[in-house]
N, C-alpha and C positions, 0 to 999 in steps of 0.2 A: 430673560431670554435663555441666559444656561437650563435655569432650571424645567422650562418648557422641554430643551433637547432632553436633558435627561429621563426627563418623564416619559415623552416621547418612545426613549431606545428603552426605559423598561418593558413603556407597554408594549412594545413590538417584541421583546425580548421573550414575554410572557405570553403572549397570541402565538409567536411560533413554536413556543416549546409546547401550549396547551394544543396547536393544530398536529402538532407533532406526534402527542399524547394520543388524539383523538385518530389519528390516520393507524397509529399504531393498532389502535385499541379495534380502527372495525377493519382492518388488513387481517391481525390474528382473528377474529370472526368469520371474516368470509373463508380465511383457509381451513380452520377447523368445523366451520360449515357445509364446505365442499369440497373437503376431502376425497378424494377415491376409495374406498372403501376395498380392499382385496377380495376376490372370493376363491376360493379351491378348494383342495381336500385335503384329509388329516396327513395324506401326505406331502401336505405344501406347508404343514406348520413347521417352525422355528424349534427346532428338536437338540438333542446334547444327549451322546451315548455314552456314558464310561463307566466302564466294571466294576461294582463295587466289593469288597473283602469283607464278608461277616466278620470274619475276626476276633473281637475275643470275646470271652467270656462274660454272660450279661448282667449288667450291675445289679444286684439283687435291692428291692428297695426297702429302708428303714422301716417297717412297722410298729402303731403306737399297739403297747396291750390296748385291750379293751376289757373294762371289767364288766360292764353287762351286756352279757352274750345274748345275741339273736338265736330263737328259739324258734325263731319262720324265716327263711330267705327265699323272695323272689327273684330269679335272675330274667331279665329280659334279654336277647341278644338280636337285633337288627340287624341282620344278614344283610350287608353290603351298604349299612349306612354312616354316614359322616354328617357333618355338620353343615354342609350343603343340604342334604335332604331335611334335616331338620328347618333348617331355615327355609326353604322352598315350602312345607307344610306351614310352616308359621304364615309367610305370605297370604301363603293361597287363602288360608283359613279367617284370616283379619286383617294383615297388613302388618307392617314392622312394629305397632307396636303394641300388637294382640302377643299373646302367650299361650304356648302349649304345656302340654304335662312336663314336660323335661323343666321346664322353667322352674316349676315349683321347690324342685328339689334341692335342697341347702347345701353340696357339696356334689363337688365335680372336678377331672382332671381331663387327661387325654391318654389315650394309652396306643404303646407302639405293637406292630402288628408283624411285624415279618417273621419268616419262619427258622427252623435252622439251616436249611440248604434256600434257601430264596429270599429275595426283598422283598417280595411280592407272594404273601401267604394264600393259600387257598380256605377255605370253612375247613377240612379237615384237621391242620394243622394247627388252624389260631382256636377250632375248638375245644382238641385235645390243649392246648394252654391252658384255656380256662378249666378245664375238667381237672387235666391231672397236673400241673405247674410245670409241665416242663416244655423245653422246644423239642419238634419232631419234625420229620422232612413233609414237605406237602405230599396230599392224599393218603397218609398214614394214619388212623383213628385209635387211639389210646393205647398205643406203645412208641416205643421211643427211636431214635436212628438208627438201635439194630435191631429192632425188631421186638425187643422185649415189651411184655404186656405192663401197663405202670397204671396205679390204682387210681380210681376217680373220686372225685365227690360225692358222689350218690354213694359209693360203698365205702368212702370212709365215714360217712354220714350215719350209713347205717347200724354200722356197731356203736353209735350213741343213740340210737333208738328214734332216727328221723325217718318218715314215709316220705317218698320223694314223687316224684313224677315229672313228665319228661313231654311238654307240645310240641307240635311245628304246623305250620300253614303247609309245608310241602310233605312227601312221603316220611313216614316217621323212618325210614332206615336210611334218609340222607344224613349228609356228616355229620351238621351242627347235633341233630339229635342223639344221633350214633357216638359221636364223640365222647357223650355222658350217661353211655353204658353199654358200648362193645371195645372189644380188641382187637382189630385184623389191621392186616398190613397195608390193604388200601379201601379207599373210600367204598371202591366200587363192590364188593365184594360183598353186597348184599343178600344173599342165598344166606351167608352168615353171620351176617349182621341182624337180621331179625331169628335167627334161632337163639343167638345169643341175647336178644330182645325177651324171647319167651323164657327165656331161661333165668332173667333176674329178679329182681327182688323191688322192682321198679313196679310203683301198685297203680300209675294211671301212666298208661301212653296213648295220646292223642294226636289225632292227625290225617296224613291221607295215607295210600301208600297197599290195599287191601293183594292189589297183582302181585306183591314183593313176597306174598305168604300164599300163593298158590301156584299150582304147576301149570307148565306151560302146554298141557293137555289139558287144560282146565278153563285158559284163558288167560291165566298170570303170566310170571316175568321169571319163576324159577326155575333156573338147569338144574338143579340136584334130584328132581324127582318128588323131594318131600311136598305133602301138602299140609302144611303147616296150622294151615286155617283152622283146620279139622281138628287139631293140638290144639288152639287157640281155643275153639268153642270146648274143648273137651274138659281143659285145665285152669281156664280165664273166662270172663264173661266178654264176648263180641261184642260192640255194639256199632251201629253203621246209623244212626240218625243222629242230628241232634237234639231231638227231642226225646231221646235217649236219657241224655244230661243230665234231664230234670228230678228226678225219683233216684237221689243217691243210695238210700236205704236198702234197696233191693239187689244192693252188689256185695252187702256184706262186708268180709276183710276180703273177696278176693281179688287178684289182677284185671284190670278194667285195659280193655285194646279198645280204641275208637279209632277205628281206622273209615272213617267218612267219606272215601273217594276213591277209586280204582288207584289212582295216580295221587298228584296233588289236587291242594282244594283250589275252588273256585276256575277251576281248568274251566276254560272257554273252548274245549273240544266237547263237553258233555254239560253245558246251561242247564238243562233238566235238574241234575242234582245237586244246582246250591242253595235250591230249596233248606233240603236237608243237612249242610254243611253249617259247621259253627262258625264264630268268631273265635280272634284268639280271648276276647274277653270269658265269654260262657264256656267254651276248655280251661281257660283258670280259674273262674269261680266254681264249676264243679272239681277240677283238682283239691283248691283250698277247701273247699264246705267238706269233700270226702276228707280230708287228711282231718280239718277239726274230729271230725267221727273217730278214727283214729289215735288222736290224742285223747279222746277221753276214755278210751278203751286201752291206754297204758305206753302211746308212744311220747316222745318229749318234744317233739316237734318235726316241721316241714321242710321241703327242699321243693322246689318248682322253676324249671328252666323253662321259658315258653320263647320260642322263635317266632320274628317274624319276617321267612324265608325268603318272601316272594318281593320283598323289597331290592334284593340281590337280582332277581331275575329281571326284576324289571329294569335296574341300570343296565343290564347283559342286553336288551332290546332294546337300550334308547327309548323307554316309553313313558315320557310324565304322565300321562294320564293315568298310568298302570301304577306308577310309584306312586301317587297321592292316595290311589285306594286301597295298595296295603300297609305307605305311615297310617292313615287313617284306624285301621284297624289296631294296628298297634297302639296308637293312641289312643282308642277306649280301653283296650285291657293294660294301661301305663294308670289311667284315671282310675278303675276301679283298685285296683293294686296301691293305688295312694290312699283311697279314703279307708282302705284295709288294714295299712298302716298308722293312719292317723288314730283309729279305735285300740289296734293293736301295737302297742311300744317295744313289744319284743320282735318286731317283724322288718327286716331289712330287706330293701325294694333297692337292685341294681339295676341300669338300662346300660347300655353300652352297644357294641358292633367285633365282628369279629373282623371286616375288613370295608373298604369304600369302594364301591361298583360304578361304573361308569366316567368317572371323573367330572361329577356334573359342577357345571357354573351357573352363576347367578349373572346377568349382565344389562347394560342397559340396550335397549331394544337398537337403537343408532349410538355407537360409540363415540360418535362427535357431539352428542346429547345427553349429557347426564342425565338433565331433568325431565328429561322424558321418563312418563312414568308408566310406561310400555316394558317387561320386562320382558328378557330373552333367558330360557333355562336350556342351558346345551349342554349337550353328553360327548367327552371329548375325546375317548378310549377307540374309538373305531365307528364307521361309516356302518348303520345298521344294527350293528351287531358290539358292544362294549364288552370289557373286561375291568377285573379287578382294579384298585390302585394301590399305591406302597403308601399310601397316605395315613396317620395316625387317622384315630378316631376317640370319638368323646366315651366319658363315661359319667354315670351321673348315681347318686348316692342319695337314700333314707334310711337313717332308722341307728342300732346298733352297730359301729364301726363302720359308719357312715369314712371318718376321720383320715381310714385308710385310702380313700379312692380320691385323692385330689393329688394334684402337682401333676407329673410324670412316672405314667406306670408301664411295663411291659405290660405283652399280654400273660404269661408265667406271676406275675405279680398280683394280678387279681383272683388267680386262683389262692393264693397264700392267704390274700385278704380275706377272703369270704369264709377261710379255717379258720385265723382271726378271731372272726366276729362270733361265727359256730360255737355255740354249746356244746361241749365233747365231755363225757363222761363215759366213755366206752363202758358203758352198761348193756350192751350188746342189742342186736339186733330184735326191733317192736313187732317185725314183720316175716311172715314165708310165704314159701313160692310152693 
């Protein structure tokens, strides 16, 4: 009879802790089922303001020697992307466990972005990092906090006898470009940023940007009066199509302007002419095929920065569909730039970002459902209209001093790298203007 009670008060003991269990278990179900869901605006989000103190001096990072110097560097720079856009391209394209170009690549860190006066860099700023290694205040292009002019890449390249050249998807006298081969005090000050364009030693500039070289009696964008264009054609060869591209022969050694768009490329005010507008892929295999020519006529090798601008702009409008189709592009000319490498050993392939636009998220489509496999990609910087973020961003590494571009870098740090990895023999410059 004992033993009957006891039996008894387990099983009851055990019914009620497992009803218990169970009440528990679809109690938290129903609330994180039907939840309330909050809606408002980025002014109603959960925010934290406080001043931060640049402060000291930036930790310069240990670089290893490299003994076999890259004798080709491609730089890639993703204006305005992070490791959200990347990831959102990988989605779209296969699903989590497809892979884009960046995957391939055997070394990688992250590198910080802010400027010397801001936490928050603008293209001018974080591209003078890369060009010339130092911090400078935003909108400032290739001089320093006070104003003085500080050497870039492309010209310290060139006194070891590299031919360089210079893309971008947007007007080539925007920053990122401008960064890696003018000096003025701010970004904007483009009347002088494309004289000092014409004026360097930079043998392929490609891109949009044709208004920024003619007068505004003419139809362009310059107050100074000059008509530059007329220089262009007189001194350089012009060229406005991309089928242009094809027939590198016929340029010779001299300066090549591809300026394919009044404005920027693929602009949606003027459809008619992206007929004729490149990728960034076909402006770097004609940069590279010309610079081979180049090299066998006595230089030691290449420099090639290609942007892809418009990934920025499209975080600045809140537009996925617009940011899939310029990673997109980016990502053929990242692919061809790889199998460029894989033939050539001397050739080092960086990709990286100068700053993160938008603040984009990955999210699940209902927050009370993970496994919903409805995703939500949202832009978190403002209502229509986004801005930058202080967010690091990646960098990814092939080839010769690859070694240097992992851990934690500034953005001043990868300019140091990429000397590093450079062949320098200051044998003097391969090239004239």
């Amino acid at each position: 009879m004992r033993t009957r009670i006891i039996i008894g008060i387990i099983s009851l003991a055990i019914g009620l802790f497992a009803g218990a269990k169970l009440m528990e278990l679809l109690g938290r179900e129903y609330i994180v089922n039907n939840f309330p869901i909050p809606s408002g605006t980025l002014d109603d989000k959960d925010v934290y303001i406080k001043k931060i103190d640049i402060g000291l001096e930036v930790p310069e990072k240990k670089l290893k020697k490299v003994k076999e110097k890259a004798k080709n560097i491609i730089l890639f720079i993703g204006d305005g992307m992070s490791m959200s856009q990347i990831t959102a391209l990988r989605l779209s394209q296969g699903g989590p466990n497809s892979r884009v170009a960046v995957d391939e690549f055997p070394y990688s860190g992250k590198v910080l972005t802010h400027s010397a006066n801001a936490i928050v860099t603008d293209s001018a700023s974080s591209g003078t990092a890369f060009s010339s290694g130092i911090k400078t205040n935003n909108r400032a292009l290739g001089v320093d906090v006070n104003g003085n002019p500080v050497e870039n890449i492309t010209e310290i390249l060139d006194r070891s006898g590299f031919v360089s050249s210079v893309i971008s998807t947007s007007e080539i006298t925007h920053a990122t470009p401008a960064a890696f081969v003018a000096h003025v005090s701010s970004r904007y000050l483009s009347d002088e940023i494309s004289v000092q364009m014409s004026n360097s030693n930079i043998k392929n500039i490609l891109g949009g940007g044709r208004k920024f070289f003619m007068t505004e009696e003419d139809g362009g964008n310059r107050e100074d009066g000059i008509n530059l264009i007329e220089k262009v054609k007189a001194n350089s060869k012009l060229i406005t199509h991309k089928d242009e591209l094809e027939d590198i022969a016929r340029y010779g050694s001299e300066q090549v302007f591809g300026l394919f768009a009044d404005e920027h490329l693929r602009d949606t005010n003027t459809p008619e002419n992206h007929i004729t507008e490149p990728s960034i892929k076909e402006m770097l295999e004609f940069s590279v095929n010309r610079s081979k020519n180049f090299i066998m006529n006595g230089c030691n090798g290449f420099f090639v920065m290609a942007e892809a601008s418009q990934i920025d702009w499209a975080g600045h409008g809140n537009d996925y569909e617009y940011l899939m189709r310029e990673m997109l592009d980016l990502e053929e000319g990242i692919k061809w730039a790889l199998e460029f490498a894989k033939k050539n050993d001397d050739t080092l392939v960086i990709v990286t970002a100068d700053h993160e636009t938008g603040g984009l998220l990955i999210e699940p489509n209902d927050p009370r459902k993970y496994e919903n496999l409805d995703v939500k990609f949202s832009f978190n910087t403002g209502i229509g209209r986004g801005s930058h973020t202080g967010v690091p961003v990646p960098i990814f590494a092939m080839g010769p001093g690859s070694e240097n571009f992992t851990g934690t870098l500034d953005n001043t740090d990868v300019h140091k790298a990429l000397l590093e990895a450079a062949y320098q023999d200051n044998s003097g410059s391969c090239v004239s203007n």
